[in-house]
C-alpha positions as CSV (number, residue, x, y, z in Angstrom):
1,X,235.2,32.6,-53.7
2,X,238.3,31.0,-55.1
3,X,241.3,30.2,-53.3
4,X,244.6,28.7,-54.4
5,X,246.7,26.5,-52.4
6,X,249.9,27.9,-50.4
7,X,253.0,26.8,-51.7
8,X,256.1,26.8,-49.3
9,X,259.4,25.3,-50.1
10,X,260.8,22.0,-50.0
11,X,263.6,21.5,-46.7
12,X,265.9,21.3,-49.6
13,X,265.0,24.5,-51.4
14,X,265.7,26.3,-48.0
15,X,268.8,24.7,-47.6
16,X,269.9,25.5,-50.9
17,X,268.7,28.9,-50.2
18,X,270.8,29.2,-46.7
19,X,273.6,28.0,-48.2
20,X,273.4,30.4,-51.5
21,X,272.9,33.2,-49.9
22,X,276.0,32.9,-47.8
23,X,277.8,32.8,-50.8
24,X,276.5,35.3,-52.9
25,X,276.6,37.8,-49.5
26,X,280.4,36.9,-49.6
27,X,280.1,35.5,-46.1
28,X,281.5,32.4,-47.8
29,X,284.4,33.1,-50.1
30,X,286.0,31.2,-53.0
31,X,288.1,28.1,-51.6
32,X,286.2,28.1,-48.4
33,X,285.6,24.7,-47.6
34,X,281.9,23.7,-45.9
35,X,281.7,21.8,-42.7
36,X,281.3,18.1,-43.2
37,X,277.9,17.1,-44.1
38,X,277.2,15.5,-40.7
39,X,277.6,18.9,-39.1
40,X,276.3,20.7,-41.6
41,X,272.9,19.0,-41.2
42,X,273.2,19.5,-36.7
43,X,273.8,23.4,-37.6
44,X,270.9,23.7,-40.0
45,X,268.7,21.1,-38.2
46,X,268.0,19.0,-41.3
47,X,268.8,15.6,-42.2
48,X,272.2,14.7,-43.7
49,X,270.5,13.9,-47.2
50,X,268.8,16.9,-47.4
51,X,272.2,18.7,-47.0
52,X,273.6,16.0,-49.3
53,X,270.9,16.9,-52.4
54,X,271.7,20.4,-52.0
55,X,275.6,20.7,-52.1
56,X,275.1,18.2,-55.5
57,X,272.7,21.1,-56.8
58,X,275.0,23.7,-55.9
59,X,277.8,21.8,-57.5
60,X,275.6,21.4,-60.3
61,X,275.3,25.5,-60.4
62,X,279.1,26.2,-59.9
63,X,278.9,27.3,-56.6
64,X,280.6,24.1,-55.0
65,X,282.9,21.6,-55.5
66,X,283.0,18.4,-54.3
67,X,286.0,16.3,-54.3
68,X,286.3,13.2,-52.8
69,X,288.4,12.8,-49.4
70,X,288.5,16.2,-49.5
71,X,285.6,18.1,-48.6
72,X,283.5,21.2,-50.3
73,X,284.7,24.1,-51.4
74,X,283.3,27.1,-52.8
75,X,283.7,27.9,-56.0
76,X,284.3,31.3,-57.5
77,X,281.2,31.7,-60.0
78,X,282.2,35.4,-60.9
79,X,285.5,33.8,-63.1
80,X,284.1,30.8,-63.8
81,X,280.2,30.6,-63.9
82,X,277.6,28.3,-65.7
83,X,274.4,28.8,-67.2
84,X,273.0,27.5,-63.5
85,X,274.7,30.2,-61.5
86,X,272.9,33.5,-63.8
87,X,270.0,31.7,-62.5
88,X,270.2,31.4,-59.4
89,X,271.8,35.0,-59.6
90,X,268.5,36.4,-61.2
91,X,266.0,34.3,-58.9
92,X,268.3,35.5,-55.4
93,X,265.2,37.4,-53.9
94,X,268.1,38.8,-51.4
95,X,269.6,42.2,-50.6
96,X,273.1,40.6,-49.4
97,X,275.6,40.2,-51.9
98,X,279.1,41.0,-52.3
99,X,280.1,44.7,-53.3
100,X,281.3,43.3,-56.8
101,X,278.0,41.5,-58.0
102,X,276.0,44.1,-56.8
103,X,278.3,46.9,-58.9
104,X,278.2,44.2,-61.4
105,X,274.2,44.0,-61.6
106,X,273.9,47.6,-61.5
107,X,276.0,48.3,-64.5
108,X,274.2,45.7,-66.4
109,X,270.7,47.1,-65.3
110,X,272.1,50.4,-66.5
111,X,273.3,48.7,-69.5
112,X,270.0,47.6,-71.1
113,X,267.6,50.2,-69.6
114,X,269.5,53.1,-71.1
115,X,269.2,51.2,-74.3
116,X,265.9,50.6,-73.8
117,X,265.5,54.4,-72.8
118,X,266.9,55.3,-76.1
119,X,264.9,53.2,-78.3
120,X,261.3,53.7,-76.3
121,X,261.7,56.9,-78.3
122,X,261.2,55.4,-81.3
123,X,259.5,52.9,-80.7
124,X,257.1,52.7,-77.8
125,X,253.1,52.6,-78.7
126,X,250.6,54.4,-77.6
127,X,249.1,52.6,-74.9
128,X,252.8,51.4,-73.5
129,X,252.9,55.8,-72.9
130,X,249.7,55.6,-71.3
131,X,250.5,52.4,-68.9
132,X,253.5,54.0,-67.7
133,X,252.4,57.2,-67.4
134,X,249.3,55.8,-64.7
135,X,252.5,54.3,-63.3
136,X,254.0,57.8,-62.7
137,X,250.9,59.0,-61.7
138,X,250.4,56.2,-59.0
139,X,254.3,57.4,-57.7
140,X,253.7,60.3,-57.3
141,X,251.3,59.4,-54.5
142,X,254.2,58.2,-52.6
143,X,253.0,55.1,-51.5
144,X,254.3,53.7,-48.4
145,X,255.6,50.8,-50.6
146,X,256.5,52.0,-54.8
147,X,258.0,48.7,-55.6
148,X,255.5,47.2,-57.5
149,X,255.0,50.2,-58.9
150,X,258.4,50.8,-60.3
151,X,259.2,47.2,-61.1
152,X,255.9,47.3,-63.3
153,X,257.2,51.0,-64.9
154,X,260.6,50.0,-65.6
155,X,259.1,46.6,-67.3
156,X,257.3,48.5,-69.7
157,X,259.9,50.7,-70.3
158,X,261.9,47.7,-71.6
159,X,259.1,46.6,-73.5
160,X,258.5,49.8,-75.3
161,X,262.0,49.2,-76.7
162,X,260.4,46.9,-78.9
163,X,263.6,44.6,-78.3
164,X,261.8,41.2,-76.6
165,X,265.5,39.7,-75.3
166,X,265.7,43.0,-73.0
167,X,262.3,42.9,-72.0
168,X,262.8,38.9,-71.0
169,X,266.2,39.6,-69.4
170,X,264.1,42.2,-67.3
171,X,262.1,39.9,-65.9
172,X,264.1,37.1,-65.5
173,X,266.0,39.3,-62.7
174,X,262.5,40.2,-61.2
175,X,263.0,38.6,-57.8
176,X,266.6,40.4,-57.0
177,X,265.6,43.9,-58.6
178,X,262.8,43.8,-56.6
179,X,264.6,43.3,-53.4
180,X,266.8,45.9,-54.6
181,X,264.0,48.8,-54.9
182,X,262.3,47.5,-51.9
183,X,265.4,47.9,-49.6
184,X,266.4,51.3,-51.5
185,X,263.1,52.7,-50.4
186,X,263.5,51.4,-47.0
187,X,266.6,53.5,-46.8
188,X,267.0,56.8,-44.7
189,X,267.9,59.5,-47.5
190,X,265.9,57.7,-50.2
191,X,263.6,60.2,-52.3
192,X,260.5,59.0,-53.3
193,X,259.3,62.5,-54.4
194,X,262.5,63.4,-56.8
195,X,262.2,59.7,-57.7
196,X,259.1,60.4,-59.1
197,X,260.0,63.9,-60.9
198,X,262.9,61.5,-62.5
199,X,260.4,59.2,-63.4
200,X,258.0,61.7,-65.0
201,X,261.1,63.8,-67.0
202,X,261.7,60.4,-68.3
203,X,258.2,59.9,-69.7
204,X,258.5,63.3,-71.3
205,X,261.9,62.6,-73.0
206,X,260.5,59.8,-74.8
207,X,256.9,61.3,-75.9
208,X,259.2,63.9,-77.3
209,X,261.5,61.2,-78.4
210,X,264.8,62.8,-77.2
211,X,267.1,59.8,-77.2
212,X,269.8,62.0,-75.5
213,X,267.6,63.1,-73.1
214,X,265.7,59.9,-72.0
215,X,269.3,58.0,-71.7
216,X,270.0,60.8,-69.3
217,X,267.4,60.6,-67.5
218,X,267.7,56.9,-66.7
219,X,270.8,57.1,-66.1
220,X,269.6,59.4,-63.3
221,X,266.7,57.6,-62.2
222,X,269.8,53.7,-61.5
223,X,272.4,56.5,-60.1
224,X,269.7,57.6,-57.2
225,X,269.2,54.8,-56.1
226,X,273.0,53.0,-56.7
227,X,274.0,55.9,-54.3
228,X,271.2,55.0,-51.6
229,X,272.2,51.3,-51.5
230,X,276.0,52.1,-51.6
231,X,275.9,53.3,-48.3
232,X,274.8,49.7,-47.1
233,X,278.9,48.8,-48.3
234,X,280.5,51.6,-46.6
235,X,278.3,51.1,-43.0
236,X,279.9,47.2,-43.3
């Protein structure tokens, strides 16, 4: 029997992590300026360098600027973001993030799955229908945990849209979306069982290839659960 070794992040990686995620959450807004460095490092019980590597990363992202004399401030990625900070976006494996981004994410998602909803009719194969369909299957069990389970239906999904950028934007968002459907389901009023009835009149829209039906349907499928996690912003 094989095992393979446990990898756990780097001091740094954390602290760029702690620090992130404050900012994305909205905990720390644009022009906020970070304690100094010395007591940065006390309240996070690292070493002044490690702090000192990861502001220059987060600068490097757009999340932070450093200027000299002055301080750190935070930046405000949303009007003026880099190639870093959709990265870091799509790799945040969080649930906390500011009302906007998370509208903002949503819409997107909505965006290229409906498009992908549309052109599955056309174009998906035979065994993509078959994959997804054990997927809808396996939901309707209603595991104790569908994330996997969804993740893995909605990335076919973009993959029978035959459209390879969609499918790759997708995945790159894997570790947020993930988050997302795992805290959605965690939710008191979430539905697994319509979920799944969603899920399956999707399936059939697109074996039937009814583009105006399986765009529907999707659209369905992101609203359920956008109205589940809304409710996180109106408890705050």
């Amino acid at each position: 029997m094989l095992f393979t070794k446990i990898e756990t992040p780097s001091l740094k990686e954390t602290c760029v992590q702690t620090l992130l995620a404050k900012i994305i959450s909205g905990e720390l807004q644009p022009g906020d300026r970070l304690p100094p460095e010395r007591d940065l490092a006390q309240m996070l019980c690292v070493s002044r360098s490690i702090v000192n590597q990861s502001v220059l990363e987060l600068e490097s992202m757009g999340f932070l600027k450093i200027q000299p004399r002055r301080g750190t401030t935070v930046c405000d990625y949303r009007k003026r973001p880099t190639p870093q900070s959709l990265a870091a976006l799509m790799s945040y494996g969080g649930v906390d993030m500011e009302h906007a981004i998370f509208e903002d994410l949503m819409a997107t998602r909505l965006l290229v799955e409906r498009e992908c909803a549309r052109l599955a009719c056309k174009n998906i194969f035979p065994e993509t229908l078959a994959k997804m369909q054990t997927l809808a299957d396996a939901l309707e069990q209603a595991p104790d945990d569908p994330t996997d389970i969804l993740y893995q239906f909605h990335y076919h999904l973009t993959q029978a849209s035959g459209n390879s950028v969609y499918s790759m934007i997708f995945r790159g968002f894997e570790p947020v979306l993930c988050a997302l459907m795992r805290q959605h389901y965690s939710e008191k009023g979430a539905d697994l069982a319509e979920s799944a009835r969603l899920h399956r009149a999707l399936l059939q829209a697109i074996h039937e290839g009814n583009e105006a039906q399986a765009e529907a349907q999707l659209t369905a499928i992101l609203s359920q659960g956008v109205s589940v996690l809304e409710r996180r912003y109106d408890t705050r």
